[in-house]
C-alpha positions as a Markdown table, in Angstrom:
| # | Residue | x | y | z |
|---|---|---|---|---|
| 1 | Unk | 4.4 | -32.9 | 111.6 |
| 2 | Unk | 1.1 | -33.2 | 110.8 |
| 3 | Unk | 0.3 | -29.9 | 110.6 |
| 4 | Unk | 3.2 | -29.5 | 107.9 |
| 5 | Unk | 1.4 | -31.9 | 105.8 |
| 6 | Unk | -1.9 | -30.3 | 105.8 |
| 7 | Unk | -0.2 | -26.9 | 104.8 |
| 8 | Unk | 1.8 | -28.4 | 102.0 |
| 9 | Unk | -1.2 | -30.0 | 100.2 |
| 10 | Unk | -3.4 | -26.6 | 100.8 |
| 11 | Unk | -0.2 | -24.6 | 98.6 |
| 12 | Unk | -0.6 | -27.7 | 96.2 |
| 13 | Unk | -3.8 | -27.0 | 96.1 |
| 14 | Unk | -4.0 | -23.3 | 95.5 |
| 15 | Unk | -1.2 | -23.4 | 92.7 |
| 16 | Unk | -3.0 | -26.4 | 91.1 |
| 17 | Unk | -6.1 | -23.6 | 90.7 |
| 18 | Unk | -3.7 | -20.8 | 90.0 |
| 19 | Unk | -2.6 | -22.7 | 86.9 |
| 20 | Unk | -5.7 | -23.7 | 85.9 |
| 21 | Unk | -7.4 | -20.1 | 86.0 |
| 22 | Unk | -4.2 | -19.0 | 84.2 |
| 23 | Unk | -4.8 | -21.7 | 81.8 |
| 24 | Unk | -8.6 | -20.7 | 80.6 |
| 25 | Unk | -7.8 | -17.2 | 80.4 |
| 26 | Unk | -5.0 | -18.1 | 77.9 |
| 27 | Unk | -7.1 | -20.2 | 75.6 |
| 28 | Unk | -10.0 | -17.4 | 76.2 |
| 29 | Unk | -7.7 | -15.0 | 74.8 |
| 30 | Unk | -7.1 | -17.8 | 71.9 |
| 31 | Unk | -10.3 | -17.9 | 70.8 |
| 32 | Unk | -10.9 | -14.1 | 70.7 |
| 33 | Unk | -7.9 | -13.9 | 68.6 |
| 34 | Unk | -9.4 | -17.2 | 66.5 |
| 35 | Unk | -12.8 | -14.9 | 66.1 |
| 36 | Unk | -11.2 | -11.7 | 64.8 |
| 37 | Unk | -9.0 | -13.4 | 62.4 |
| 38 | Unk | -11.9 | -15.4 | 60.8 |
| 39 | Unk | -11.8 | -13.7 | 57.2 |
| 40 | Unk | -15.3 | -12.4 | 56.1 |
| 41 | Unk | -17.4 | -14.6 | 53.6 |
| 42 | Unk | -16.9 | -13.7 | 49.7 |
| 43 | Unk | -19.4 | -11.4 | 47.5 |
| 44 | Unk | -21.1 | -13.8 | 45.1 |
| 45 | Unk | -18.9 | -13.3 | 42.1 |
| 46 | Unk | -20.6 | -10.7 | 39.6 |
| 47 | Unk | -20.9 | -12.0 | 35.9 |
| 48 | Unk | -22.1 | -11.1 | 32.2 |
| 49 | Unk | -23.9 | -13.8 | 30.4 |
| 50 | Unk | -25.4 | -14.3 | 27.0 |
| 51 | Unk | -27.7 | -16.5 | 26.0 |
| 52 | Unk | -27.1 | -19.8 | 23.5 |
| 53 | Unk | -28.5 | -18.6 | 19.6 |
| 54 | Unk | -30.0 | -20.8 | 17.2 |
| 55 | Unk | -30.3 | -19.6 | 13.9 |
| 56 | Unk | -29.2 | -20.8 | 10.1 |
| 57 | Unk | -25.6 | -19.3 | 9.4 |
| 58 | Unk | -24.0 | -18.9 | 6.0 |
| 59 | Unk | -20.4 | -19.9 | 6.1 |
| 60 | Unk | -17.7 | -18.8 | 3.4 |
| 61 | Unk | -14.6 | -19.1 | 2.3 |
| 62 | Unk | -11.7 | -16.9 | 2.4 |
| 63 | Unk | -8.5 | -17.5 | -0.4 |
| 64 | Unk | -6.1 | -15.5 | -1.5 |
| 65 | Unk | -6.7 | -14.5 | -5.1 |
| 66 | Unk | -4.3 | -12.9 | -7.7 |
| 67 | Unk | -5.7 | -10.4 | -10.6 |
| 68 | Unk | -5.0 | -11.1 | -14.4 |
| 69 | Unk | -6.0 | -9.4 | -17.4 |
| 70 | Unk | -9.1 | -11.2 | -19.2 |
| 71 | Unk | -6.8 | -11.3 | -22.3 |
| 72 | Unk | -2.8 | -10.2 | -21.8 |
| 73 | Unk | -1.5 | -10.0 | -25.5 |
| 74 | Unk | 2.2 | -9.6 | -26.1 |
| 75 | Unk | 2.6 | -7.2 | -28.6 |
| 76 | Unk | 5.4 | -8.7 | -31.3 |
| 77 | Unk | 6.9 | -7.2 | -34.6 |
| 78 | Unk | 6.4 | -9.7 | -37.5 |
| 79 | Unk | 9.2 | -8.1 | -39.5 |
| 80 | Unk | 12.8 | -7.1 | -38.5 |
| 81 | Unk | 13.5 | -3.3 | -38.5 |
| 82 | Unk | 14.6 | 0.0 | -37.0 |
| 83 | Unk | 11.9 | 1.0 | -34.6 |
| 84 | Unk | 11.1 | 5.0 | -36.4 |
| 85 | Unk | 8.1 | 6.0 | -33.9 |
| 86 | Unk | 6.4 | 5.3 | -30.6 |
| 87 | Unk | 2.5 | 6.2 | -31.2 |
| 88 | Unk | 1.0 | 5.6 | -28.0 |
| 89 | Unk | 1.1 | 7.0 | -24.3 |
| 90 | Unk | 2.0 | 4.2 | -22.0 |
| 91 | Unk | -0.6 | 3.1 | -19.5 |
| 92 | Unk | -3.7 | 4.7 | -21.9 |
| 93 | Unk | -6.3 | 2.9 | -22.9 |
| 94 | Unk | -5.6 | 1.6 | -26.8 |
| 95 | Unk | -7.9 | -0.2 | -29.0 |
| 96 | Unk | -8.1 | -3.3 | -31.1 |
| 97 | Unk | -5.5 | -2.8 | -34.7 |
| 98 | Unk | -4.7 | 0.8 | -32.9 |
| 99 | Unk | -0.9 | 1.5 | -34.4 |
| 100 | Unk | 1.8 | 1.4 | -31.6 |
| 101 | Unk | 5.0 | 1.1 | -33.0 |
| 102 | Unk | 5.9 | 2.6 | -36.4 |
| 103 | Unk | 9.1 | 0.3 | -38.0 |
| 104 | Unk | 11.1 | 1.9 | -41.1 |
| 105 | Unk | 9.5 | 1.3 | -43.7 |
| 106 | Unk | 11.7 | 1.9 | -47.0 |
| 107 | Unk | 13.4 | -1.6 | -47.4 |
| 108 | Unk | 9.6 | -3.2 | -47.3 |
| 109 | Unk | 8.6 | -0.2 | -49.5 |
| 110 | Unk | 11.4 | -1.3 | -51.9 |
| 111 | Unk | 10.7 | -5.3 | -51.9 |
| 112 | Unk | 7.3 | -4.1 | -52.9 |
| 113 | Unk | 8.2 | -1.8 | -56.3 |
| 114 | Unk | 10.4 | -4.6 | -57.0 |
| 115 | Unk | 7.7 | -7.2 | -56.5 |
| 116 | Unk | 5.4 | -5.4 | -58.9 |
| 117 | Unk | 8.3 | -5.0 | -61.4 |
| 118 | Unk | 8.9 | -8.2 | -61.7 |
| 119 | Unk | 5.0 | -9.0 | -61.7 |
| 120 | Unk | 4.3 | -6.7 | -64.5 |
| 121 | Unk | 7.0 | -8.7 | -66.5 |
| 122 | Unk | 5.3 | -11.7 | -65.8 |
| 123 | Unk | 2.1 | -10.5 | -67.0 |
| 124 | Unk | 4.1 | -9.4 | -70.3 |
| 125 | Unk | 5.5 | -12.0 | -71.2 |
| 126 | Unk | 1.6 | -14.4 | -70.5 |
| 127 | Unk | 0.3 | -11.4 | -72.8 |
| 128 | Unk | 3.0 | -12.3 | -75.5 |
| 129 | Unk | 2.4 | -16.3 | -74.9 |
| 130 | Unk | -1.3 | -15.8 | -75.3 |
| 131 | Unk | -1.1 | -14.1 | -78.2 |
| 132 | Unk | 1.4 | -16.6 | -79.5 |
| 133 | Unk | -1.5 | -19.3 | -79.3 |
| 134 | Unk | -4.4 | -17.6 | -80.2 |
| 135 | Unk | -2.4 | -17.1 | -83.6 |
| 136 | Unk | -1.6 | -20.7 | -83.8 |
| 137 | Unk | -4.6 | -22.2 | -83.2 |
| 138 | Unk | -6.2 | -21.7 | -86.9 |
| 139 | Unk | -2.5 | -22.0 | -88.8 |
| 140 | Unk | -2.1 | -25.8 | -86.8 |
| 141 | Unk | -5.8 | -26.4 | -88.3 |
| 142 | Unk | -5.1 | -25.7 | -91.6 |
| 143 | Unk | -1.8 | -27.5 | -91.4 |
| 144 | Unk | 0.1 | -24.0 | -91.9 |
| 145 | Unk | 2.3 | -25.0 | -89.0 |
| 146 | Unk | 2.9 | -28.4 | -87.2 |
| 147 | Unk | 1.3 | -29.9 | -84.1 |
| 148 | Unk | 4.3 | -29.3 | -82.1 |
| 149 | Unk | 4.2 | -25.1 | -82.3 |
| 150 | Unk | 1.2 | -25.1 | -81.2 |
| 151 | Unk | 1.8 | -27.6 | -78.0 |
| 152 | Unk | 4.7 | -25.7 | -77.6 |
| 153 | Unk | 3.0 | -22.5 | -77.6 |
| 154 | Unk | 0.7 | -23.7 | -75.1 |
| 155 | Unk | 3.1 | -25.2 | -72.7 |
| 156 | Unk | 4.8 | -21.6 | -72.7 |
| 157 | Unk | 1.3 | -20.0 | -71.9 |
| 158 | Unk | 1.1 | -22.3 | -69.2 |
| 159 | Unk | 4.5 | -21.4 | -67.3 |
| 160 | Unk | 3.9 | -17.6 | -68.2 |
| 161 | Unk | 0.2 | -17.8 | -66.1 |
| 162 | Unk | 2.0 | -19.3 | -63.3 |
| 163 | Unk | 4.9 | -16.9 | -63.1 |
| 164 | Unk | 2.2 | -14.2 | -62.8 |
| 165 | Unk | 0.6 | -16.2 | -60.3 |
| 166 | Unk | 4.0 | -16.5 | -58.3 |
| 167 | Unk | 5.6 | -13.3 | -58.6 |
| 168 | Unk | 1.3 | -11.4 | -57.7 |
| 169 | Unk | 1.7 | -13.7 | -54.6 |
| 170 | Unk | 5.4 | -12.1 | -54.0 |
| 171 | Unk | 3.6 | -8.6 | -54.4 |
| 172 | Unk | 1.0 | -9.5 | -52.0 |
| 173 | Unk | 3.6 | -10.7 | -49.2 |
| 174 | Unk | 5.6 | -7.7 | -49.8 |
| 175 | Unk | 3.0 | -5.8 | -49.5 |
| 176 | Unk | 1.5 | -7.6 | -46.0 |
| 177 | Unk | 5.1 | -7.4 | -44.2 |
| 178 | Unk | 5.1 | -3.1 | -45.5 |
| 179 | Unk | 1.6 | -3.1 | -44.0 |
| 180 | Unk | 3.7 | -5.3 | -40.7 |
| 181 | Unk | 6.1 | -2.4 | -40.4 |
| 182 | Unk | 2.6 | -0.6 | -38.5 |
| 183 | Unk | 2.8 | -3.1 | -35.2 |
| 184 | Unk | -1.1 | -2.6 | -33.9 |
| 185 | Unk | -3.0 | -3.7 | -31.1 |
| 186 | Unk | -4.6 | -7.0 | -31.1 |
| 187 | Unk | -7.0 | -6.2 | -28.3 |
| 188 | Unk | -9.2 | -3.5 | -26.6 |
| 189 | Unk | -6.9 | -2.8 | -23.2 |
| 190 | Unk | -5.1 | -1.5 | -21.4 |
| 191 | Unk | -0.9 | -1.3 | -22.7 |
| 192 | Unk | 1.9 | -1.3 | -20.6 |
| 193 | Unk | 5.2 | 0.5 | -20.7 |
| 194 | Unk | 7.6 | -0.2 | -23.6 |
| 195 | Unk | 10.4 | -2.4 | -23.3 |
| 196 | Unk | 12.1 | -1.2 | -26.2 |
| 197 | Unk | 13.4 | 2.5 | -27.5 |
| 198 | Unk | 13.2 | 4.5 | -30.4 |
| 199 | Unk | 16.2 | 4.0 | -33.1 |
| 200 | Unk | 16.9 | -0.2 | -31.7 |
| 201 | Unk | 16.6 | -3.1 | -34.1 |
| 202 | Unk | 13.7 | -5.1 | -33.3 |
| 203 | Unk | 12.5 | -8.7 | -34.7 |
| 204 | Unk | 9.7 | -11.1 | -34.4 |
| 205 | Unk | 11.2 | -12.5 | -31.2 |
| 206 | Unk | 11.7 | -8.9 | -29.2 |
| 207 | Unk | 8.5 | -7.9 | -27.1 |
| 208 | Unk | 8.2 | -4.6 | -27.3 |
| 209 | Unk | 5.0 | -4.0 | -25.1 |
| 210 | Unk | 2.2 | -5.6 | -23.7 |
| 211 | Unk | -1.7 | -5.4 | -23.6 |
| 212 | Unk | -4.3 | -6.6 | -21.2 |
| 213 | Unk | -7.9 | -6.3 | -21.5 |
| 214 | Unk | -8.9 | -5.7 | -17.7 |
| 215 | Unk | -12.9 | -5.1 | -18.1 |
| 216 | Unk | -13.7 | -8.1 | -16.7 |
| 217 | Unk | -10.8 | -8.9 | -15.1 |
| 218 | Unk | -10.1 | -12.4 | -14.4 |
| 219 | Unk | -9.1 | -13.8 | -10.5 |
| 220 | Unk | -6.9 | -17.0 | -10.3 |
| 221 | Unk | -7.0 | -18.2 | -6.4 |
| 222 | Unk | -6.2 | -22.3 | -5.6 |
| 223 | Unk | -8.3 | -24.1 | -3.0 |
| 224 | Unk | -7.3 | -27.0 | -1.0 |
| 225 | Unk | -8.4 | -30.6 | -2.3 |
| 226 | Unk | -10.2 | -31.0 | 0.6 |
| 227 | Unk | -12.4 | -27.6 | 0.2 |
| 228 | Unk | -13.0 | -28.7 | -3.5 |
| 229 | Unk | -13.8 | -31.9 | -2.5 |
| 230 | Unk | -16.1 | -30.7 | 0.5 |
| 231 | Unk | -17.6 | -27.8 | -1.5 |
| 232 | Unk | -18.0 | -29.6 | -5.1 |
| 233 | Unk | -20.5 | -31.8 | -3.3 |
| 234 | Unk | -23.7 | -30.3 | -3.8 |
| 235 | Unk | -25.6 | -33.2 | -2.1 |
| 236 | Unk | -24.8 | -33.0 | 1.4 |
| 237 | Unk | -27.2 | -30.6 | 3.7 |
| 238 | Unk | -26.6 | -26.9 | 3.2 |
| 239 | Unk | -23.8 | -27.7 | 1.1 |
| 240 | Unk | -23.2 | -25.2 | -2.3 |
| 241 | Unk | -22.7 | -27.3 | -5.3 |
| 242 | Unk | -19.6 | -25.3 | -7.2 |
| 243 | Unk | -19.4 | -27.5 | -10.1 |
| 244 | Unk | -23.6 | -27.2 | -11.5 |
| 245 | Unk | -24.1 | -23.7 | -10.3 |
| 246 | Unk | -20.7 | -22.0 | -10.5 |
| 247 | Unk | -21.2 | -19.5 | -12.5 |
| 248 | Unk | -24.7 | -18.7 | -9.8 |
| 249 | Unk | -22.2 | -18.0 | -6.7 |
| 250 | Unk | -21.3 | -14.2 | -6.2 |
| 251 | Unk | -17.6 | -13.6 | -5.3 |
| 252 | Unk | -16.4 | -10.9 | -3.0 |
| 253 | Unk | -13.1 | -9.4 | -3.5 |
| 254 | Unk | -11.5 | -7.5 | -0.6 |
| 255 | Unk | -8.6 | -5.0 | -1.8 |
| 256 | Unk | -5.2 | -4.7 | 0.0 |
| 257 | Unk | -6.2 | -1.8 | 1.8 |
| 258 | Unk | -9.0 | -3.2 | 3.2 |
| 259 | Unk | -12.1 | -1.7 | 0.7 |
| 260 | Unk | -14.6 | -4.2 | -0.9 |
| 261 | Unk | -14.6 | -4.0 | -4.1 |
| 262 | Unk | -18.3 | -2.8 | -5.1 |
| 263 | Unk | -19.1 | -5.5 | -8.1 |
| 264 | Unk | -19.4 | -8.7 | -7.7 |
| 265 | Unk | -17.9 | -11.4 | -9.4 |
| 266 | Unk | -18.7 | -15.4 | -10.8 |
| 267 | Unk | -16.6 | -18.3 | -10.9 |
| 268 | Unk | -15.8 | -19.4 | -14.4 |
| 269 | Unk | -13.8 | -22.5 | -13.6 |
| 270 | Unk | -12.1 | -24.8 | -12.1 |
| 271 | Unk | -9.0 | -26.1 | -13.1 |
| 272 | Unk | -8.4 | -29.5 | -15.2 |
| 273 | Unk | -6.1 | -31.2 | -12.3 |
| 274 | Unk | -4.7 | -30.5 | -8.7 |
| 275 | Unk | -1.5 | -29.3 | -8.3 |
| 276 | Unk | 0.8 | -32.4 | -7.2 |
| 277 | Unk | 3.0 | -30.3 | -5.4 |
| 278 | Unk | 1.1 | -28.1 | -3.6 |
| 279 | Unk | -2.5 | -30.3 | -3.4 |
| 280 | Unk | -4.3 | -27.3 | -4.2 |
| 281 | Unk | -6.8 | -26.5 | -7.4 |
| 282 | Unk | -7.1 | -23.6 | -9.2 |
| 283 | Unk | -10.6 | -21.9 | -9.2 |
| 284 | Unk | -10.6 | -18.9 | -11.7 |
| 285 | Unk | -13.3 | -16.1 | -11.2 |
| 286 | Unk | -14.0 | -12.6 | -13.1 |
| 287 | Unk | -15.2 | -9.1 | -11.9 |
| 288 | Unk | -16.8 | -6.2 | -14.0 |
| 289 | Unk | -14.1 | -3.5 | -13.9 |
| 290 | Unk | -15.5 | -0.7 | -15.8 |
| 291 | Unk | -13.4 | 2.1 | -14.1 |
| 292 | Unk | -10.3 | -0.4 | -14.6 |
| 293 | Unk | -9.6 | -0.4 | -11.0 |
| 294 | Unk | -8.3 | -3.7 | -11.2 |
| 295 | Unk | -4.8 | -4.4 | -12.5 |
| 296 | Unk | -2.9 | -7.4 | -13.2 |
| 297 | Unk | -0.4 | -9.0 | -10.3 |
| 298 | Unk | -2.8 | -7.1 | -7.8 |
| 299 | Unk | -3.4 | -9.8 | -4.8 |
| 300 | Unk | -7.0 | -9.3 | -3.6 |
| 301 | Unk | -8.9 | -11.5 | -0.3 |
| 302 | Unk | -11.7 | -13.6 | -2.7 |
| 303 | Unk | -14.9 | -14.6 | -0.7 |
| 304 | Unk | -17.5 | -17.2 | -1.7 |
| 305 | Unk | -20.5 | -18.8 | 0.1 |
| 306 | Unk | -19.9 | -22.5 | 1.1 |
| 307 | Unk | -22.3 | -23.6 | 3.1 |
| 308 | Unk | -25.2 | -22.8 | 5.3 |
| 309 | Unk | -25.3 | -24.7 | 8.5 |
| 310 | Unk | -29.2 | -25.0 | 9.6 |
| 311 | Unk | -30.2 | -24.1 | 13.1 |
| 312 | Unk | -26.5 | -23.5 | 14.4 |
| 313 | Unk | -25.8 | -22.9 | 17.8 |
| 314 | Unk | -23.6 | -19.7 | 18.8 |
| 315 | Unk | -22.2 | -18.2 | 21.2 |
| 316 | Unk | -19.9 | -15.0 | 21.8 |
| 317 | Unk | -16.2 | -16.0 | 21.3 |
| 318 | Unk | -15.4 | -14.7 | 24.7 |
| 319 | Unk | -17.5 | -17.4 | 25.9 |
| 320 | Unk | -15.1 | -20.2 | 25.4 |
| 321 | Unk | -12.2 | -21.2 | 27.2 |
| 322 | Unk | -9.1 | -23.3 | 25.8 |
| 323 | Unk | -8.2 | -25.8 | 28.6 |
| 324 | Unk | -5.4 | -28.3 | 28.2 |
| 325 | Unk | -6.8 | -29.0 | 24.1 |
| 326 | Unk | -10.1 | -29.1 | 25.2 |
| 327 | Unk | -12.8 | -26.2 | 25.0 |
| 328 | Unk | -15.0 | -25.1 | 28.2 |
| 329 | Unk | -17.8 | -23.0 | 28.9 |
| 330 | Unk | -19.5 | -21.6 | 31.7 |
| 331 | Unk | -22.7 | -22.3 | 32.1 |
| 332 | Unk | -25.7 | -20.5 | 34.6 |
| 333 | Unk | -28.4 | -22.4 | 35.4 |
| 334 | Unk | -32.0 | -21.6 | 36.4 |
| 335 | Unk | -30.7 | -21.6 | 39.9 |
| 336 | Unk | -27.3 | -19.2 | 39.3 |
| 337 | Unk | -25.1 | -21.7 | 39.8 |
| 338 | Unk | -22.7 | -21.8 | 37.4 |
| 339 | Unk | -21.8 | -25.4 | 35.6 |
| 340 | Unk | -18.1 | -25.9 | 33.9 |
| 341 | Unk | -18.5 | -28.0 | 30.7 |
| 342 | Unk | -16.9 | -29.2 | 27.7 |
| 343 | Unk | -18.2 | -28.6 | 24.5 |
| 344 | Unk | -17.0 | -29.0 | 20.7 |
| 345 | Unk | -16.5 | -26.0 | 18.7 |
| 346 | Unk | -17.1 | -25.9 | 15.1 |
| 347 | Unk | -16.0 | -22.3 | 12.8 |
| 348 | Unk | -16.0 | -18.5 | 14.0 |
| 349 | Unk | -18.5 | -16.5 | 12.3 |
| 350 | Unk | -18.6 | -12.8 | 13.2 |
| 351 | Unk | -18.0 | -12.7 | 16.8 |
| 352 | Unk | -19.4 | -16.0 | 17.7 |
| 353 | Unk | -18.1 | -19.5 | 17.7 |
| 354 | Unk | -20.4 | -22.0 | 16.0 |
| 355 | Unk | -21.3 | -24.6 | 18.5 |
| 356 | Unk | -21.6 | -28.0 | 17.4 |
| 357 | Unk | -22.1 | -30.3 | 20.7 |
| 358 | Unk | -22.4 | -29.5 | 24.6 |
| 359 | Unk | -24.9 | -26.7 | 25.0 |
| 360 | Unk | -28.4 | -26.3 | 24.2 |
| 361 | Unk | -30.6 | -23.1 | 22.4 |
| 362 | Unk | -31.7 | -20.6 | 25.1 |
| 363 | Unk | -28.8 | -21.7 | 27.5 |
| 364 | Unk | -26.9 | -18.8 | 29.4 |
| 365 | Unk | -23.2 | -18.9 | 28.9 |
| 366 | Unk | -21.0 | -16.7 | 31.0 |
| 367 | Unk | -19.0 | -14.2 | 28.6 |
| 368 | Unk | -17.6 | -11.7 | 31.5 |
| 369 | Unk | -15.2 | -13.4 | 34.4 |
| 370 | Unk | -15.2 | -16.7 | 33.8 |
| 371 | Unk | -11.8 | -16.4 | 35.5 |
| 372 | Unk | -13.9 | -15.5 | 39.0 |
| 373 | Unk | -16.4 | -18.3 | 38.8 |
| 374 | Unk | -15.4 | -22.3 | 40.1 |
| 375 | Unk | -17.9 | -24.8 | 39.1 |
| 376 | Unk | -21.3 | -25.1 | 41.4 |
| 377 | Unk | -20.3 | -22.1 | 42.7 |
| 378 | Unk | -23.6 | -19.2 | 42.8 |
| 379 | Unk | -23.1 | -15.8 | 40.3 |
| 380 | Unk | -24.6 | -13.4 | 40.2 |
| 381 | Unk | -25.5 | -12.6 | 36.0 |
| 382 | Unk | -26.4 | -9.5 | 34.3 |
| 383 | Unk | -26.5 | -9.0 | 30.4 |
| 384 | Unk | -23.7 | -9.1 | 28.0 |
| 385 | Unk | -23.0 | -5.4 | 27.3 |
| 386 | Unk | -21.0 | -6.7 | 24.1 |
| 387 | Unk | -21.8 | -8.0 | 20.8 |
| 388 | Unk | -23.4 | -11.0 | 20.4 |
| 389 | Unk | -22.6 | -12.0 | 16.9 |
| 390 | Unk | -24.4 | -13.0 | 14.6 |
């Protein structure tokens, strides 16, 4: 019996080593498996960077400008008639009293002879008074004839100068509304297509053309109350004063296909009031157009300096990051690491954002994978292969 019991706690014994030996190699084999799934550490993220500029930068303006002539003069009869001739090419160039329209002239040919008819009668019949009181003059002195002839005389004189005065002044109108049946041009311009044909009745209210002079050339473009208000004020830093030196600031003008136009223009001014309804003001400019380019109704991009913001700070746009409203950069210190931080952005010029509070001139900003780079996290910068703005 006792023999039994000494051979059953030797088996116990052996399987309780069994187990264990089976045991360690299991969680040996663990830990190998633990070691060759270990992923290998990350490459320190590679990254472009460009350095915080400090310079003065000029800011401008951008509107939306539409072209009018300098002068647009709607050409009008001033006498009703059957239009007889058209005597200029439509789109030409046409100068100041150049005829354009020919109306028929008999019936205002005809008001004329009869004019002078009845004029020369006039002047008859004050010939006849005159002589009439130049003979009674001396007979009324010598008592030939009474007092009374003679007044009467004179009185008739009287009414014969002014019927000659009246019925010359009918000769001269006659004569002014023949000379109307030429319609001329009021201005040197440019004259636009006809409205009206050969053989149709026109009148002083029928436009029958009309006639811009387009060297200068006049720009209308409205501003915002604000802008006016901002740039008007010539006493803040860097800011353009637009109501004492208008006429000093150039203006760009960008065509619809994209050219610049290659003169420059000057504001002539501002409008009286601001729009109620819209809250804008109308600035008016001009442009030399000597090659009359320019047309009327043309829309046109008008550029203007504003102001120049002293010892800006910039930064390639790529640069910044929009974040839940807020605007971050990513900045590399002396030491590589990179630094995630909030700044305040001010206008774009160029390429560059204008920087107005968060970094400092000289700074690095990362421009290239910001995406790859978490904050105190070591980069590895080169250059910024792109443009840096200006």
């Amino acid at each position: 019996m006792t023999g039994e019991i000494k051979k059953s706690g030797r088996l116990v014994a052996v399987i309780v080593v069994v187990a264990a030996l089976v045991l360690l190699a299991a969680v040996l084999r663990m830990g190998r498996r633990r070691r060759a799934a270990a992923p290998a550490p990350l490459p320190t993220p590679e990254v472009e960077v460009a350095p915080v500029i400090q310079k003065d930068v000029p800011l401008e303006g951008r509107w939306v400008g539409t072209l009018q002539g300098y002068v647009n003069a709607q050409i009008q009869p001033q006498v009703s008639g059957y239009l007889i001739r058209q005597d200029y090419r439509e789109g030409a160039l046409v100068r100041k009293d150049q005829v354009l329209f020919n109306i028929d002239p008999r019936p205002f040919q005809a008001a004329l002879d009869q004019a002078k008819g009845q004029l020369a009668q006039a002047q008859a019949q004050m010939a006849n008074a005159e002589l009439n009181v130049n003979r009674d003059i001396p007979e009324a002195k010598a008592h030939a004839i009474p007092q009374s002839q003679l007044d009467n005389d004179t009185q008739a004189l009287r009414g014969a100068k002014a019927a000659v005065e009246a019925n010359q002044a009918a000769v001269d109108l006659a004569s002014l509304n023949l000379g109307y049946t030429n319609v001329r041009s009021l201005i040197d311009g440019i004259a636009g297509i006809t409205t009206m044909q050969v053989g149709n009745l026109v009148g002083p209210t029928t436009a029958l053309t009309a006639v811009s002079q387009v060297n200068p050339i006049k720009v209308y473009f409205p501003i915002s109350e604000q802008e006016y208000l901002r740039i008007a004020d010539g006493s803040a830093p860097g800011r353009v004063d637009w109501l004492t030196h208008a006429s000093h600031i150039p203006l760009q003008l960008t065509l619809a296909d994209g050219s610049t136009f290659p003169y420059r223009g000057r504001i002539i001014f501002a409008d009286r009031q601001v729009d109620a309804q819209t809250g804008t003001i109308q600035i008016v400019g001009e442009f030399p157009n000597p090659r009359n380019l320019l047309r009327p109704g043309q829309y046109a991009l008008v550029q203007a300096l504003t102001e120049i913001l002293k010892g800006a700070l910039l930064v390639p746009q790529p640069a910044v990051t929009q974040l839940q409203g807020s605007n971050q950069v990513v900045v590399v210190g002396p030491d590589n690491k990179a630094q995630i931080r909030t700044v305040e952005v001010g206008p774009t010029v160029g390429t560059s954002w204008v920087i107005k509070a968060g970094l400092k001139p000289g700074e690095r900003v990362v421009v290239v994978g910001t995406e790859k780079v978490k904050d105190g996290e070591l980069v590895k910068p080169t250059p910024y292969k792109g443009s840096e703005g200006s």
